[in-house]
ZAKE-147823 format. One record per residue (C-alpha): x, y, z; residue in one letter. Coordinates in steps of 0.05 Angstrom, whole numbers, plus 5000, padded with zeros to 4 digits. Example, Ala and Ser with C-alpha at 12.3 -4.5 7.8 and 13.67 -1.06 7.14 Angstrom:
<pts>
524649105156A
527349795143S
</pts>
This chain:
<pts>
410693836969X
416494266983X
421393876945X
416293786890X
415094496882X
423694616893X
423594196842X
418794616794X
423095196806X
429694836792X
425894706724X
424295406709X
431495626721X
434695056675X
429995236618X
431695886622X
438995886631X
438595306567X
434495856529X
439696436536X
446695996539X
443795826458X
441696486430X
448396656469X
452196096426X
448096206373X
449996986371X
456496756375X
456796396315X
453796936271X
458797376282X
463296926278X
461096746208X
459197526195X
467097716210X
469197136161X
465197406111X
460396836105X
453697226140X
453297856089X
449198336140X
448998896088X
446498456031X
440398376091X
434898796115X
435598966178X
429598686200X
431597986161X
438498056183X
435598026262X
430297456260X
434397036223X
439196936287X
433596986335X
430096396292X
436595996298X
436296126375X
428695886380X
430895356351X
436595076379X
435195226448X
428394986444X
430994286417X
436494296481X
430894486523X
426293956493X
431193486495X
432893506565X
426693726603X
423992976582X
429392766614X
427093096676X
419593056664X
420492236647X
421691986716X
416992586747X
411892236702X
412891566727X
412291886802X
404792196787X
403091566760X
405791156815X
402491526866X
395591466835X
396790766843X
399190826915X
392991196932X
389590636893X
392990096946X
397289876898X
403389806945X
408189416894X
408790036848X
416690176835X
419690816792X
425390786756X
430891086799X
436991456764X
443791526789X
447592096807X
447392676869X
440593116861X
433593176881X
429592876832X
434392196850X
433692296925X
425592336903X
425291716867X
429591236923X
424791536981X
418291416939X
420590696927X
422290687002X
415490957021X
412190446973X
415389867009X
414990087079X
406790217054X
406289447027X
410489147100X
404789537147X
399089347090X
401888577101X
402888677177X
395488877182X
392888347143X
396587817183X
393588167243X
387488187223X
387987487209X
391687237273X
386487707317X
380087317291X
382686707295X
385086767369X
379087077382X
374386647342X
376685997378X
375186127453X
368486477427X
367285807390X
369185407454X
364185797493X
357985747447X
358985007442X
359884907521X
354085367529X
348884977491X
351184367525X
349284667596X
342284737560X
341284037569X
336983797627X
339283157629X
346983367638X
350183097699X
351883607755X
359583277750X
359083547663X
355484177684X
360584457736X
366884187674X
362584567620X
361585097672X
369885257682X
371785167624X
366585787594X
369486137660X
376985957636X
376086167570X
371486827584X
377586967629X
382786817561X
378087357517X
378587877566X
386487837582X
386787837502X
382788537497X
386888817556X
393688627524X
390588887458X
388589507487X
394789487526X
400489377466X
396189917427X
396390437491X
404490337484X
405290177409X
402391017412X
406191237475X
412191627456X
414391967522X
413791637592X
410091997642X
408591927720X
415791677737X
417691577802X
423191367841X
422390707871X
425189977895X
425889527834X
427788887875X
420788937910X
417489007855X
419688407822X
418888037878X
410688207888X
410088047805X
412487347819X
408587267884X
402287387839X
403586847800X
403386367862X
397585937840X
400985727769X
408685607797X
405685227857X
400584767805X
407184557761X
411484407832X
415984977803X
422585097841X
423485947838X
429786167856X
431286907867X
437087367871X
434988017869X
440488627890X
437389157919X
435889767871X
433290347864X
429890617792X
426491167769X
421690967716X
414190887712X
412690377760X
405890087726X
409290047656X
414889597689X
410089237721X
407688987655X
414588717638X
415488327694X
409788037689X
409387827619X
416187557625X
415287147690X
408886887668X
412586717596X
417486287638X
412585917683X
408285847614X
413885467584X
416885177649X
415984357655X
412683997715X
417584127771X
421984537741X
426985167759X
426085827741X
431286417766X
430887097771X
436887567781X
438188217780X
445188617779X
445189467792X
451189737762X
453190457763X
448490697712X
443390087693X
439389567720X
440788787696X
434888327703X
435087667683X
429387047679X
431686287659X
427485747655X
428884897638X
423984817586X
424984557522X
427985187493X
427185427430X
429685307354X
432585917308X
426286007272X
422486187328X
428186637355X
426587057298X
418887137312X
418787227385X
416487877387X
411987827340X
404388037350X
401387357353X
405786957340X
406586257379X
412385737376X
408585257405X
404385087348X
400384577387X
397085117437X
399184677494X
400685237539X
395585857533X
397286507505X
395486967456X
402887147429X
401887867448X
405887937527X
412487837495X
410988427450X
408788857498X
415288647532X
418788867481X
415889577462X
417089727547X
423589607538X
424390067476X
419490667517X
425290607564X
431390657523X
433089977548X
435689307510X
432388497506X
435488017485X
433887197489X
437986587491X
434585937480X
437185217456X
431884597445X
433284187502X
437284747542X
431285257566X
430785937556X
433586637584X
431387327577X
435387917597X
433388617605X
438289247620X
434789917630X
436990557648X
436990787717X
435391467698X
436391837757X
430892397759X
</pts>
């Protein structure tokens, strides 16, 4: 609204200045032609001899003025109209844009900007939308099913107790799904960290894995650890999430009897942690994704997940000024590494 009404004023100015720069000329040029001999004052009356350059004036610096407020009103135009249709949800609305250094350009490239940015979250939500029912609509469907089964009389006890765990297991999916919702949305809004503490990271990292004892033991997983000893001040239930999306990631992903190791490395002013696992990796395309809300490279669902701990993992990292990065092959497993700041308090 500022620039808009800047913009108004900058109008005002330019019309005026047009208005007096041509009566200016255009006063000019009578005396020019009235000290040639060519404008015969005397011949006039004086009255005559006065509107007849202010005429002239009107008329030449309304044309200028005509001529180049469309110029300026043309793409201002195609702005009020765009934004109707913005407010419409018409996201794929473009203006014109015009070259050149000024305000009205600047204007038109952040409007287009705006309109894009509007149509990527407007996409992003659908796809949400779309990947949130669907992960939520299965396990529902898997329960209802299961459920009505148990209603039968005749139903072994052997069927009843498999029906039984497997509306417990995926009860137990839905509400880790809601929590990480709940939970991504809780940081997705944070924008300061609060409640730090100064604490050992090592120790830490070392209970996260031990809570994951019942899956690593099932798959015969071999867990090697190398943790330095380190001290960080941080928030120490936000870092708890990262660990344990990312260790629960790796023994996710991790075949029957497999390795997974975990190192960390202090340095003077950041902490290195690192997580490798043997699985089968992962191919470019899904490099891309991985942080992605919902989003799954294992299209089959063999290994349960709801595509939303790695992106949790990832807006952590970014609450703490820190880096991620991955390095998968197919065939070669998988390693995430983490650096944060120490951030002495």
């Amino acid at each position: 609204m500022n620039r808009i009404r800047s913009l108004n004023i900058t109008m005002v100015i330019l019309v005026f200045c047009i208005m007096m720069s041509a009566g200016f000329l255009t006063g000019l040029c009578f005396f020019f032609l009235y000290i040639i001999g060519l404008y015969p004052i005397p011949r006039l009356t004086p009255a005559f001899s006065i509107l007849v350059p202010l005429f002239a004036c009107s008329v030449i610096g309304t044309s200028i003025s005509a001529v180049l407020s469309e110029k300026i009103l043309n793409p201002l135009n195609q702005l009020i109209k765009a934004t109707k249709a913005i407010s419409t949800g018409d996201f794929s609305v473009r203006v014109e844009e015009i070259e050149g250094p000024s305000e009205i350009a600047d204007l038109l490239a952040n409007f287009n900007h705006m309109a894009e940015e509007l149509g990527s979250i407007e996409l992003f939500r659908n796809d949400f939308i779309d990947n949130y029912s669907h992960e939520f609509k299965t396990p529902i469907v898997s329960i209802r099913g299961f459920a009505r089964q148990l209603q039968n009389e005749n139903l072994p006890p052997e069927k009843r107790k498999e029906f039984t765990d497997i509306i417990v297991s995926e009860s137990e999916r839905l509400a880790n799904m809601s929590s990480n919702i709940l939970l991504l949305s809780k940081f997705e809004n944070q924008q300061f960290i609060t409640e730090q503490t100064k604490y050992e990271l090592d120790e830490q990292i070392r209970n996260s894995v031990i809570l994951f004892e019942k899956q690593w033991s099932a798959k015969n997983l071999d867990i090697s650890l190398d943790l330095a000893p380190a001290k960080i001040y941080a928030n120490a239930e936000m870092l708890s999430h990262l660990w344990i999306n990312l260790i629960d990631n790796a023994i996710k992903y991790s075949p029957e009897n497999g390795h997974i190791t975990i190192r960390t490395v202090e340095t003077s002013d950041e902490i290195q942690f690192r997580i490798s696992n043997d699985g089968e990796g992962m191919d470019d395309n899904t490099m891309k994704h991985i942080f992605d809300k919902f989003y799954q490279g294992d299209r089959s669902h063999a290994a349960q997940g709801s595509g939303i701990g790695l992106s949790i993992v990832k807006r952590i990292v970014e609450l703490c000024e820190g880096e991620i990065s991955v390095e998968s092959k197919l065939g070669q497993g998988t390693s995430f590494s983490v650096k944060l700041p120490k951030n002495k308090g």
